[in-house]
C-alpha positions as a printed Julia matrix, in Angstrom:
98×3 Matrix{Float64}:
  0.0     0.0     0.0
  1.24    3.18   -0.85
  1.78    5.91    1.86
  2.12    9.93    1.28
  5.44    9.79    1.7
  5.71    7.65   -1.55
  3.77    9.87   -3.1
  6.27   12.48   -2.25
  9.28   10.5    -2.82
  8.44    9.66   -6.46
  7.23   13.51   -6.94
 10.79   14.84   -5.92
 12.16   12.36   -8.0
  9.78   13.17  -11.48
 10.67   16.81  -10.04
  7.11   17.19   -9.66
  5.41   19.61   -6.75
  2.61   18.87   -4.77
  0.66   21.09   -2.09
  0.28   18.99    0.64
 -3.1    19.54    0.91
 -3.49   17.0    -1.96
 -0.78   14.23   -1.33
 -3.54   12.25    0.55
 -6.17   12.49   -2.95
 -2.94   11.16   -4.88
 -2.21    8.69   -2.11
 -5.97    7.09   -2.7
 -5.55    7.52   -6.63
 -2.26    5.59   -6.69
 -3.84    2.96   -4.09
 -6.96    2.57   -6.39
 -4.23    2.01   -9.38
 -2.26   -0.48   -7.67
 -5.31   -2.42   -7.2
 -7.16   -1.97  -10.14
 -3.49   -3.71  -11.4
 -3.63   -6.6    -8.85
 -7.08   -7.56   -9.94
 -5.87   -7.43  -13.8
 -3.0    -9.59  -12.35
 -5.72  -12.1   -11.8
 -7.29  -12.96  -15.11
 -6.82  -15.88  -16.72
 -4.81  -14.95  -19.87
 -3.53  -18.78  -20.56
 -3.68  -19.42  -24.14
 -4.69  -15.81  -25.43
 -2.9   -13.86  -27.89
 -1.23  -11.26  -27.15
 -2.13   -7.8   -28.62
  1.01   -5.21  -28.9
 -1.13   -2.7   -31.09
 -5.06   -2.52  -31.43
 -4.84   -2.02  -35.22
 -4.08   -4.51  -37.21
 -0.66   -3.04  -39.33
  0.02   -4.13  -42.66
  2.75   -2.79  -45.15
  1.38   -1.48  -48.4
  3.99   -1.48  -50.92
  4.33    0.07  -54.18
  6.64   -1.24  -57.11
  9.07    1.24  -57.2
  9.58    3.42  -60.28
 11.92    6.1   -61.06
  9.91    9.17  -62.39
 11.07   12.68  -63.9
 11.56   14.8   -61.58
 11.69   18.19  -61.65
 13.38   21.07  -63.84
 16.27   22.33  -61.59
 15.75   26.08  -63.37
 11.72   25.55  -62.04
 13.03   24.42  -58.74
 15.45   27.17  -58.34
 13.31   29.85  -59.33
 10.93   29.45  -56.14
 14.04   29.64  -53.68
 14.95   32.11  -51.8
 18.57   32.04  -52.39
 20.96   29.25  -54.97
 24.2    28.61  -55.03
 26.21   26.73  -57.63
 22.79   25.3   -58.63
 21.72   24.7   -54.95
 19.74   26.03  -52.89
 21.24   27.62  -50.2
 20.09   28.02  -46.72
 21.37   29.24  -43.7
 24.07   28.12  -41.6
 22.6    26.24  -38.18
 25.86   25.22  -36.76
 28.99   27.13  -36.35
 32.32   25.6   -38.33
 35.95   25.69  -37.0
 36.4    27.3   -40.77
 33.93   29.96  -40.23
């Protein structure tokens, strides 16, 4: 069972703060967890799939085919800035060069 000074153990530890007025509320909520747990603890799972994701996930693949792409003169007309027929954007880390 858990006591308030669990509940303030873990809360200085997730750097959490609590007025103490409500320590004893999260005291009964954690309580009510813990046993709401215990009784799922209980159920007969023996023989029962497990379930890791309550979609069912399927790939969808495409065949894979190489298609034009587009003009580099289109491209580089909608930038900002190009360089060397790139486009250029700026800087987000510092280099020993710079």
């Amino acid at each position: 069972m858990v006591q308030p000074a669990d509940i303030k153990h873990v809360a200085k530890l997730a750097k959490l703060s609590f007025d103490d007025s409500k320590i004893d509320a999260f005291t009964e909520e954690f309580n009510a967890i813990i046993d709401f747990v215990e009784q799922l603890e209980q159920v007969d799972t023996q023989g029962v799939a497990p379930t890791y994701h309550g979609n069912q996930l399927l790939n969808v693949f495409r065949e894979d085919k190489a298609q034009a792409g587009v003009e580099r003169e289109l491209l580089l007309a909608n930038v900002k800035t190009s360089k060397d027929g790139f486009i250029q954007v700026p800087a987000i880390m510092e280099s020993e060069e710079a």
